[in-house]
C-alpha positions as CSV (number, residue, x, y, z in Angstrom):
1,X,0.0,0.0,0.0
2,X,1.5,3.7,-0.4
3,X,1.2,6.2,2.1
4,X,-1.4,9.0,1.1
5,X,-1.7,11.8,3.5
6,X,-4.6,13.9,4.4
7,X,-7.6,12.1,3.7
8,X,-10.3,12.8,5.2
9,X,-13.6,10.4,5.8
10,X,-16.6,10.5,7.6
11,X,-18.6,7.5,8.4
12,X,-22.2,7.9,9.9
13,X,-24.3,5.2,11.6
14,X,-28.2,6.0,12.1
15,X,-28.7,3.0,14.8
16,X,-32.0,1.6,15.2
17,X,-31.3,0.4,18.5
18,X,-30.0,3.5,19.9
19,X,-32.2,5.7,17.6
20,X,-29.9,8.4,17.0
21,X,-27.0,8.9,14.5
22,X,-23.6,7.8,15.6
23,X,-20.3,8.6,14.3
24,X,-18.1,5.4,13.3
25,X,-15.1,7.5,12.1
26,X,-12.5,7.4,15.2
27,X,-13.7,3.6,15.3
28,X,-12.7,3.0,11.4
29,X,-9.7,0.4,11.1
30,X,-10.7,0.0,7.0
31,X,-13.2,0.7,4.8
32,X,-14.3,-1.4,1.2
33,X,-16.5,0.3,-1.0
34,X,-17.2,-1.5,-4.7
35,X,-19.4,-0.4,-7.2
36,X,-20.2,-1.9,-10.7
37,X,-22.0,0.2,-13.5
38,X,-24.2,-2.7,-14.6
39,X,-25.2,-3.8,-11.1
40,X,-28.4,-2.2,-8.9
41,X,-26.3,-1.3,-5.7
42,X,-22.7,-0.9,-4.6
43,X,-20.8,-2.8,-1.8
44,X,-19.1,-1.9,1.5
45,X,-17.3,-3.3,4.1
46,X,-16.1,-1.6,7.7
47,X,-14.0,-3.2,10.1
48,X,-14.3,-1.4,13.7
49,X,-12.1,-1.0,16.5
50,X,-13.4,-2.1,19.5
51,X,-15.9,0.7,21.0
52,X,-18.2,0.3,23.9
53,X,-21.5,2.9,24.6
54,X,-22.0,3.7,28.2
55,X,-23.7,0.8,29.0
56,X,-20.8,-1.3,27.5
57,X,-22.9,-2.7,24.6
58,X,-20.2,-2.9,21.4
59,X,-21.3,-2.3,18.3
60,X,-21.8,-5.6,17.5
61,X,-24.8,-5.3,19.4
62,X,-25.4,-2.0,18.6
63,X,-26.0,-2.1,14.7
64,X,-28.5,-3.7,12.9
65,X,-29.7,-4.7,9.6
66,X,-30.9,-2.1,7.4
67,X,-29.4,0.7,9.8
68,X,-28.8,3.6,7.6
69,X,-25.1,4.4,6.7
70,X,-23.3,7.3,5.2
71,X,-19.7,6.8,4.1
72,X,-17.7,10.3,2.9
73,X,-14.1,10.7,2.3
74,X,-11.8,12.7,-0.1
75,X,-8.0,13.4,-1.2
76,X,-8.4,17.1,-1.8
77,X,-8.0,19.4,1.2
78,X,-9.3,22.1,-0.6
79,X,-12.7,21.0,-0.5
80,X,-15.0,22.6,1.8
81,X,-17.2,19.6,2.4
82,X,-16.2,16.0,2.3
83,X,-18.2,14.8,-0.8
84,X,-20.6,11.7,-0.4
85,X,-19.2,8.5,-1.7
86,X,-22.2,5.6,-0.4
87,X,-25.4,6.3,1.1
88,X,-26.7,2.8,2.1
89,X,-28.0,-0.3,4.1
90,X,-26.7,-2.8,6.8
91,X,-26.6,-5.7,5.5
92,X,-24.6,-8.2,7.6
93,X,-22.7,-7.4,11.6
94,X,-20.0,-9.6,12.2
95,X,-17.6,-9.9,15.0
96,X,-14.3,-12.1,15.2
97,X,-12.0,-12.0,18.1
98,X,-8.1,-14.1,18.2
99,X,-5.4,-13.6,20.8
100,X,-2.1,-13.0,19.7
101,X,1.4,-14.3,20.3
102,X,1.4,-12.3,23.6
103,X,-2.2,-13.3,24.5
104,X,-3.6,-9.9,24.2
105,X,-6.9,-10.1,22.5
106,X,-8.0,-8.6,19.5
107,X,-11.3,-8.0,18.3
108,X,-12.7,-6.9,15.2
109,X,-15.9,-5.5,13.9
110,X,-17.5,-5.7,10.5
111,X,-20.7,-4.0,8.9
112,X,-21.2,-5.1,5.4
113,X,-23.9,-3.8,3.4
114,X,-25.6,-2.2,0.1
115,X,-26.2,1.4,-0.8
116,X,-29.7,2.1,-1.6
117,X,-30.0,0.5,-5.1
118,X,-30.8,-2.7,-2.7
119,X,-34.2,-1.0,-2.1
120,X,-34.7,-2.0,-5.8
121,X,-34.2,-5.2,-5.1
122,X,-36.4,-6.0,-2.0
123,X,-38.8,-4.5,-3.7
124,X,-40.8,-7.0,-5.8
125,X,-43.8,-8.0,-7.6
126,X,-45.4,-11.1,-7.7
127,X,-48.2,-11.9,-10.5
128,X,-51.2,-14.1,-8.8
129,X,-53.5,-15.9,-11.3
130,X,-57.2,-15.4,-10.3
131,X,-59.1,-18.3,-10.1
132,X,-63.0,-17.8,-10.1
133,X,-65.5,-20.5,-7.8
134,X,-65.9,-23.2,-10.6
135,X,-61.8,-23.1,-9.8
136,X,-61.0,-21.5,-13.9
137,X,-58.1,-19.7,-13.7
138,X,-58.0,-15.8,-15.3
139,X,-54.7,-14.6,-17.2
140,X,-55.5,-11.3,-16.7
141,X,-52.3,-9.5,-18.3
142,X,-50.2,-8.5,-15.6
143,X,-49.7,-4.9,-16.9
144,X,-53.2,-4.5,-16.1
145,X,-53.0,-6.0,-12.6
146,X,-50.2,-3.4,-12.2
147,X,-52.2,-0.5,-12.7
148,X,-55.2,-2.0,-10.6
149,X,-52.6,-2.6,-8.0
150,X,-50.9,0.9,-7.8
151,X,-53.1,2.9,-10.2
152,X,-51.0,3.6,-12.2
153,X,-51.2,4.4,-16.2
154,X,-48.1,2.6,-17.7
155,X,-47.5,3.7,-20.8
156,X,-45.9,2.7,-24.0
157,X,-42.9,4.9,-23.4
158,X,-39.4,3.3,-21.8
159,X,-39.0,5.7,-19.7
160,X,-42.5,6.1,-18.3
161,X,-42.6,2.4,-17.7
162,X,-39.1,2.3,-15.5
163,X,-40.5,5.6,-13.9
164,X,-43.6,4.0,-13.0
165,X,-41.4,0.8,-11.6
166,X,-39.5,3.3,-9.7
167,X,-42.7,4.9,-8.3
168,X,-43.1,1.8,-6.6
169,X,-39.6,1.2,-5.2
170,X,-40.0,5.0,-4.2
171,X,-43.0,4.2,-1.8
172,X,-41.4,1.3,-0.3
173,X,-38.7,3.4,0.7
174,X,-40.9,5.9,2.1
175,X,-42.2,3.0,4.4
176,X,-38.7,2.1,5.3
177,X,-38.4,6.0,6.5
178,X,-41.5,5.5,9.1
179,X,-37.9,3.9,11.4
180,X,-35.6,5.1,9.7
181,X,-35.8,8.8,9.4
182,X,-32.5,10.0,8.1
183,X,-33.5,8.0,5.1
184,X,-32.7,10.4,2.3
185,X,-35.8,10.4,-1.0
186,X,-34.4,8.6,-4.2
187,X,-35.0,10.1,-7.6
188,X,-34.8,9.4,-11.1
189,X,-33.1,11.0,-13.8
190,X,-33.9,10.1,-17.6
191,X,-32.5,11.2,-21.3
192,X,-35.9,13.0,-23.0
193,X,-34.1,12.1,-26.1
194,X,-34.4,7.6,-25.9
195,X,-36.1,6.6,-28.8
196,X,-38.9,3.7,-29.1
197,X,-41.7,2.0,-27.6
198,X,-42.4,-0.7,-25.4
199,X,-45.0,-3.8,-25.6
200,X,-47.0,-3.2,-21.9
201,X,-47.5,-7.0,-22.5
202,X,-44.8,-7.8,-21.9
203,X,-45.1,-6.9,-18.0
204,X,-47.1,-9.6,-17.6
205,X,-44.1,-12.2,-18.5
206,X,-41.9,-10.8,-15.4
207,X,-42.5,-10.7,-11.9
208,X,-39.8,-10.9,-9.5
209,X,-37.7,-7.5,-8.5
210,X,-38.1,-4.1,-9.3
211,X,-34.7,-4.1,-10.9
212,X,-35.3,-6.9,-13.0
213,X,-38.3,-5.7,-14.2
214,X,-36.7,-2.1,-14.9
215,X,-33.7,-4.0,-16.5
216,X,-36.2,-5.5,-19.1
217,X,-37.2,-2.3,-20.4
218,X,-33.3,-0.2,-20.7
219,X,-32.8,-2.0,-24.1
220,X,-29.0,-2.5,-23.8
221,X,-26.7,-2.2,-25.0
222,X,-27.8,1.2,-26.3
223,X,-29.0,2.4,-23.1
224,X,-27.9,2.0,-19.5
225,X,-30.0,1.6,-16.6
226,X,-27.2,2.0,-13.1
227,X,-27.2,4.0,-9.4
228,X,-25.1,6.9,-8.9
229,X,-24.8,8.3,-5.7
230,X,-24.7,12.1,-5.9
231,X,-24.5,15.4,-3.6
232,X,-27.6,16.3,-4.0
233,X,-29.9,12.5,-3.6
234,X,-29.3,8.9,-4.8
235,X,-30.2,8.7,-8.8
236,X,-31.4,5.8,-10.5
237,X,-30.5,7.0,-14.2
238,X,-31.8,5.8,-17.4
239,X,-29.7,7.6,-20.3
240,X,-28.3,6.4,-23.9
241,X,-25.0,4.4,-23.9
242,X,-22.3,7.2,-24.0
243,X,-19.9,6.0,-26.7
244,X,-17.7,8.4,-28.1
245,X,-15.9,8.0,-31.4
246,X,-12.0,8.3,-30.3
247,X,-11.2,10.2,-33.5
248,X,-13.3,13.2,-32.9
249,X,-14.6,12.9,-29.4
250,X,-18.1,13.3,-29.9
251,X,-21.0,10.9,-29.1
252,X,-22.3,8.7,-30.8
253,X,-25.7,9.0,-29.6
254,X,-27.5,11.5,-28.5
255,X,-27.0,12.8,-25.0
256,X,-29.2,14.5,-23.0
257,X,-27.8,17.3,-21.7
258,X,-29.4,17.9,-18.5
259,X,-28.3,14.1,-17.6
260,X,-24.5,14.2,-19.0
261,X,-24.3,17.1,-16.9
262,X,-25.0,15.7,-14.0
263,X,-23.8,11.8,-14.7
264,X,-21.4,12.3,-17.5
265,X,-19.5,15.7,-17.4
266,X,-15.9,16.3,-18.1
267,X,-13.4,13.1,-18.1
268,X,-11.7,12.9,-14.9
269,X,-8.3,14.1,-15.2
270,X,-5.7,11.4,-13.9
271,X,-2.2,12.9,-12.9
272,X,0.7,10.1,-14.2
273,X,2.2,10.2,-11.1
274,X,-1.0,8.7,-9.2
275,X,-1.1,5.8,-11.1
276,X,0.0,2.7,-9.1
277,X,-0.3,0.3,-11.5
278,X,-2.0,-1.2,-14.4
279,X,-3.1,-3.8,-16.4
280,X,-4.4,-3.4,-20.1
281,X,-5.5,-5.8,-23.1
282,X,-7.0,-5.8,-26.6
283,X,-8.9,-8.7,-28.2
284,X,-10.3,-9.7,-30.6
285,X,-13.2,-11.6,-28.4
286,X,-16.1,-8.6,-28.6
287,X,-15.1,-7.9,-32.7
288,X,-18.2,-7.5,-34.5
289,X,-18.6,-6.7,-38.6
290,X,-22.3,-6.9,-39.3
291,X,-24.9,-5.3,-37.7
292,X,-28.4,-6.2,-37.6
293,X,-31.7,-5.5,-35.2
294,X,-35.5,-6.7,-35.1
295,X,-38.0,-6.6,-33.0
296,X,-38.8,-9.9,-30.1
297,X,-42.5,-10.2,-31.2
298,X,-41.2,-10.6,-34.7
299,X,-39.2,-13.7,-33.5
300,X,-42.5,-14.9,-32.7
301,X,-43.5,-15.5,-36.0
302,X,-40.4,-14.9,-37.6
303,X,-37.9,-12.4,-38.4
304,X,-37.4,-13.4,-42.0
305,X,-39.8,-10.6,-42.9
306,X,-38.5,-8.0,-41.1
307,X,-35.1,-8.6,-42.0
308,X,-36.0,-9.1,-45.9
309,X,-37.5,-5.8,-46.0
310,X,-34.9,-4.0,-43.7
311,X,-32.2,-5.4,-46.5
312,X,-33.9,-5.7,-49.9
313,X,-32.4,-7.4,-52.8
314,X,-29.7,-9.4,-50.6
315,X,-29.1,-13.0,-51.9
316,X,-25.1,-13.7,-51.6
317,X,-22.7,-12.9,-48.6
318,X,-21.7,-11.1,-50.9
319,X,-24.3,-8.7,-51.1
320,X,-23.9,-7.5,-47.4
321,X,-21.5,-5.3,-49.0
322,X,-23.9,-2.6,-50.4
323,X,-25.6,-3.0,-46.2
324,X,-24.0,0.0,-44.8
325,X,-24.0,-1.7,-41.4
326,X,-21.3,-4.4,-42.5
327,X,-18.0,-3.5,-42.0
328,X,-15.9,-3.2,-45.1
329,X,-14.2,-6.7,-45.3
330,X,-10.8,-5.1,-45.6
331,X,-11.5,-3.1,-42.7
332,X,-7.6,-3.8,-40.2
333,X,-9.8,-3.6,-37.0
334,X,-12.8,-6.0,-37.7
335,X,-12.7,-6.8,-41.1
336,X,-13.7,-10.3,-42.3
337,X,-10.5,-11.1,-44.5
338,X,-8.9,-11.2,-40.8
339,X,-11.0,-11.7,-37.9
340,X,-13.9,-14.1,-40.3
341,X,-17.5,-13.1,-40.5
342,X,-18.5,-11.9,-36.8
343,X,-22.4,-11.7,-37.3
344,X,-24.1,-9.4,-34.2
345,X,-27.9,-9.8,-34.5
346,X,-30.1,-8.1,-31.3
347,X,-32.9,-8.4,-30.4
348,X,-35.2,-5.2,-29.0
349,X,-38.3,-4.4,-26.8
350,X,-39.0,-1.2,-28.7
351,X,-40.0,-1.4,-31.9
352,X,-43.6,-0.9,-32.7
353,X,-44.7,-3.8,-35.1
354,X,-48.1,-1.7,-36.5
355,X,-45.9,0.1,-37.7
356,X,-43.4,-1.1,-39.8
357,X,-41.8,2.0,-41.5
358,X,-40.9,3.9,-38.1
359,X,-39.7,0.3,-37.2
360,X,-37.5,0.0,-40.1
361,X,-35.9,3.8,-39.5
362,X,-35.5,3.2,-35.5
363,X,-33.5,-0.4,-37.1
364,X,-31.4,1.3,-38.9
365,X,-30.7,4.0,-36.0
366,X,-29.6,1.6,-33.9
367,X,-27.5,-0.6,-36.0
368,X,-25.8,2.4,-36.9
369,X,-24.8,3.2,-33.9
370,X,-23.5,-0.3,-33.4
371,X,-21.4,0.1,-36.2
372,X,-20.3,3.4,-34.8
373,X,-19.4,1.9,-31.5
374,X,-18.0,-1.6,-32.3
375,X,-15.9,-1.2,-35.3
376,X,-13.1,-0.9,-33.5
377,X,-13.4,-3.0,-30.5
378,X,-10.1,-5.4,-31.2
379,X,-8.1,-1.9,-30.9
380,X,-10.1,-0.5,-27.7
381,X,-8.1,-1.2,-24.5
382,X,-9.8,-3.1,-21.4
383,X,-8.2,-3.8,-18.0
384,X,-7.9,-2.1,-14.8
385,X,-5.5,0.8,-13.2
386,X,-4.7,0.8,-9.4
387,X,-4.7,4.9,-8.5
388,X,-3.8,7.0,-5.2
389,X,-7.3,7.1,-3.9
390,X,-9.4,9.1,-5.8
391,X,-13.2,10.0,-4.6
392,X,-15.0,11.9,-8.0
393,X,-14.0,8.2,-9.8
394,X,-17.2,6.1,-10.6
395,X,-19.2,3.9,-12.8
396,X,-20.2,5.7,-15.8
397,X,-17.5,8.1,-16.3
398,X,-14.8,8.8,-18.6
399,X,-11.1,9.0,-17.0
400,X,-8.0,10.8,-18.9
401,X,-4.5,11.3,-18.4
402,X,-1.3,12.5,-20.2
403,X,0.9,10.0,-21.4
404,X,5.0,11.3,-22.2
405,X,4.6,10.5,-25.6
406,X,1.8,13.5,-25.5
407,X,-1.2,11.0,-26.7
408,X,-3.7,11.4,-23.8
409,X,-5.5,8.5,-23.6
410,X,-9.1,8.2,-22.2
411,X,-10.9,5.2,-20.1
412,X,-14.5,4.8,-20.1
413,X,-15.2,3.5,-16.4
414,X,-17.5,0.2,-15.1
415,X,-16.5,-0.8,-12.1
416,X,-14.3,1.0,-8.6
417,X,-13.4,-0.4,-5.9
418,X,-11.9,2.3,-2.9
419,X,-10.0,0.9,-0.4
420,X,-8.8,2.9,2.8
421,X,-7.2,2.0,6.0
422,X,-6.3,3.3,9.4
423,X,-3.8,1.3,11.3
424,X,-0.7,1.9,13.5
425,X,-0.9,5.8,12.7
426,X,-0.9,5.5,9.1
427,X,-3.3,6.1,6.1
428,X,-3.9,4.1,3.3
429,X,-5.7,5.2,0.2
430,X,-6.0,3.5,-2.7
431,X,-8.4,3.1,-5.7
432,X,-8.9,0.7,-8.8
433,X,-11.1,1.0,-11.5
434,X,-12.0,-1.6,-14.1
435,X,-12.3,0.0,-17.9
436,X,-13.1,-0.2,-21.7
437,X,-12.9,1.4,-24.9
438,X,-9.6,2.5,-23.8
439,X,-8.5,4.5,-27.1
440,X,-4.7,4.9,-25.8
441,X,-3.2,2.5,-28.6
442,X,-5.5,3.9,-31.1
443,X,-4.3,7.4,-30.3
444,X,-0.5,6.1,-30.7
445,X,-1.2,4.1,-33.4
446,X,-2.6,7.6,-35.4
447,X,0.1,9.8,-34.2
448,X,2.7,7.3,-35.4
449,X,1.3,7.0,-38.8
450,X,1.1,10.4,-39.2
451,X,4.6,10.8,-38.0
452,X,5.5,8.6,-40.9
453,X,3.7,10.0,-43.8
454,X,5.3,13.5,-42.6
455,X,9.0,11.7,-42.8
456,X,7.8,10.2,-46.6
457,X,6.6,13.8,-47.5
458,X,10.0,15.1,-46.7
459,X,12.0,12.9,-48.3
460,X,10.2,13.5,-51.8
C-alpha cells in the first residue's frame, strides 16, 4: 500500500437500537466500497475498533440490519465539504475475536452492506393468477393488474414504464423512513431524447424484483439503466450508452444534456504520477462486422420478414457489401478477411410492429450506432489501473490522463473499488477502477502514422 496523507472520511451510523445517528469514524480500522455500472447497488465493508457505549454494549450489538449508513471521504483538502461517496443499508454485523502471540486479544468488527440501489431489489412484484368459484383460472395481463394494484397508467414509453417501476420502489422506501428517518428520497433522472416503444405485454411475463423488471425495459446495449450516488440524492438514471468515437470525441448518440451534466460531465483528469499500477489488453473476443436489429415479437413468427424488407435485394454474402451496417471486409480492425465473418444480430423491446416503417428507421438507428461503437473493439483497450485514492472516480464516467509520448489517452469506467485503512498511525488510500474502450493505442497508433507520412513527404 502507499502512504497518502490527508484524507479525510466520515462515516455515519443512524442506529436503530439507539435511535440516533452515531459517528463510526474514530472507530474506522478500513473501509471497502465496490461499485459496478451494470449492477443495482454498490458494496461496502467496515471493520471497527473495538468501542463500547455507556452501557458497555459494542457495536456488535449496537447495529442492525438495514441501519442507515453514510460513508464520505476525499483526497483534496481544498474542498470545503467531504463529498458523499455511499449512502446505504446494513446488511450483515459480524464480529471475530483471536489472541495474539502475547495473549492480548484482539477484536474486530465488520458491517457489510448495500447502498440504496438494494431498495430495488427487495422491492418486488409477484403476478397471482385469479381463479374464479368453478376453480377456472383468469390470465389477466399483468400490466393491467399493475395498474389496478398501484393505479397507475403505464404507458408505451421506456421511460414512463421504469418511472412507473420506480414509483413503486420509491414508496417502499418511504415506508422504510417510518424507522428510519434520516433515510434520504431517491430520484430518477432520464434522457428525453431515448427513442422507441415498449409492448405493456410484456409486464405480464416478469414478476420478481423491481430491478429486473426495470432491467427488461433499458434496451441494452444502447441504453444504461445503473445507481449513482450524488451530492444532491441517490439517482437511479436511465440515459443512452455514452460512446464516443475516439477520433473526434463526440457521441455517438445522442446525449441529453441535462443528464450528461449531472452523470457524465468532463473526463476525470488522472495525474501520471498517481497511477500505481496497471493492467491493459486488446482482443479480438467482442469484434463485431455486421450489424443487424429486429423486434422480439417478430421472432415470434419470424424475423425473416422483417429482415428481408430491412435489407432488400440481398441473396449472396456477398451482397452485405452494399448493407452500410457491414464493415468493409478489408476493414484492419474487424474486417472479415482477418478476424472471419463476426455476425451481431439483437434483439429489441421497442420497436412498434403496427408500424413497420418507423420500425425500419429506428432499425437502422440503432444498428448504426453499433457500427459506430463496435468497429473498433479489437483496438479498444480493457483492463484495470490501481490509482492514489481518488473519490470523483465512478461507474459511468470517462477518465484521462497524459501519457509522455503526448497521446492522452481516455478510459470509459464500469467498475471502482476504494480501499482505505487506518492502522498503526498511518493512512492508506488506494483506488482501482475496471475500464473499456480504452483508445490509448488507437491514439498512438494515429500519431505514429502520421509521424511517418510526414518523414515520406520530406523525403520526396
Amino acid at each position: 500500500m502507499i502512504q497518502v496523507d490527508k484524507i479525510r472520511c466520515k462515516v455515519t451510523l443512524q442506529s436503530y437500537m439507539e435511535g440516533k445517528a452515531v459517528d463510526l469514524t474514530p472507530h474506522v480500522r478500513g473501509l471497502t466500497i465496490t461499485k459496478g455500472l451494470y449492477q443495482h447497488a454498490g458494496q461496502f465493508e467496515i471493520q471497527l475498533l473495538p468501542g463500547l457505549d455507556k452501557n458497555k454494549a459494542s457495536w456488535y450489538y449496537r447495529t442492525s440490519p438495514m441501519d442507515y449508513i453514510e460513508i464520505r471521504f476525499t483526497r483534496d483538502w481544498r474542498l470545503t465539504k467531504i463529498p458523499i461517496v455511499l449512502r446505504g443499508f446494513v446488511e450483515t454485523v459480524g464480529m471475530t475475536s483471536s489472541v495474539d502471540y502475547d495473549g492480548k486479544p484482539i477484536r474486530i468488527y465488520t458491517i457489510q452492506g448495500s447502498d440504496l440501489g438494494k431498495i430495488f431489489d427487495i422491492t418486488r412484484i409477484y403476478y397471482l393468477k385469479e381463479v374464479t368459484k368453478d376453480l377456472q383460472l383468469i390470465y389477466l395481463p399483468g400490466f393491467k393488474k399493475f395498474e389496478q394494484k398501484y393505479g397507475y397508467n403505464v404507458d408505451d414509453k421506456p421511460v414512463a414504464i421504469i418511472k412507473t417501476l420506480f414509483d413503486v420502489a420509491k414508496n417502499q422506501l418511504s415506508l422504510i423512513r417510518r424507522t428510519q428517518t434520516a433515510l434520504p428520497e431517491i430520484k430518477y433522472l432520464a434522457s428525453s431524447s431515448i427513442l422507441g416503444e415498449v409492448n405493456q405485454f410484456a409486464l405480464s411475463q416478469e414478476d420478481g424484483s423491481i430491478w429486473d423488471m426495470m432491467s427488461f425495459f433499458d434496451n441494452s446495449p444502447w441504453n444504461e439503466l445503473f445507481t449513482v450516488d450524488l451530492e444532491d440524492g441517490f439517482y437511479l438514471v436511465f440515459r443512452e450508452t455514452p460512446w464516443k468515437d475516439y477520433k473526434d470525441g463526440n457521441y455517438i448518440q445522442a446525449v441529453d444534456p441535462e443528464v450528461d451534466k449531472k452523470t457524465l460531465g468532463e473526463s476525470v483528469k488522472i495525474p501520471p504520477g498517481s497511477i500505481v499500477s496497471f493492467n491493459l489488453q486488446r482482443s479480438d473476443v467482442e469484434t463485431k462486422n455486421y450489424f443487424f436489429t429486429y423486434p422480439v415479437q417478430n421472432a415470434i413468427l419470424a424475423k425473416t420478414p422483417f429482415k428481408a424488407s430491412i435489407l432488400p435485394n440481398v441473396e449472396t454474402e456477398e451482397d452485405l457489401n452494399k448493407n452500410p451496417y457491414m464493415i468493409p471486409y478489408t476493414d484492419r480492425d474487424a474486417g472479415a478477411y482477418r478476424f472471419g465473418f463476426r455476425r451481431f444480430e439483437n434483439t429489441s423491446e421497442y420497436f412498434d410492429i403496427k408500424n413497420m416503417v418507423n420500425s425500419q428507421e429506428l432499425a437502422e438507428k440503432f444498428n448504426l450506432a453499433l457500427y459506430e461503437a463496435f468497429k473498433y473493439n479489437s483496438a479498444y483497450e480493457s483492463g484495470s489501473f490501481t490509482l492514489k485514492g481518488n473519490a470523483e472516480l465512478r461507474p459511468g464516467r470517462y477518465m484521462i490522463f497524459n501519457r509522455q509520448t503526448n497521446v492522452t489517452p481516455e478510459y470509459y469506467i464500469v467498475g471502482v473499488r476504494h480501499e482505505l485503512t487506518f492502522t498503526n498511525n498511518q493512512e492508506h488510500f488506494l483506488t482501482t477502477v475496471e475500464v473499456q474502450r480504452g483508445d490509448g493505442y488507437l491514439k498512438t497508433r494515429d500519431m505514429a502514422n502520421n509521424t511517418d507520412q510526414a518523414m515520406r513527404q520530406a523525403l520526396k
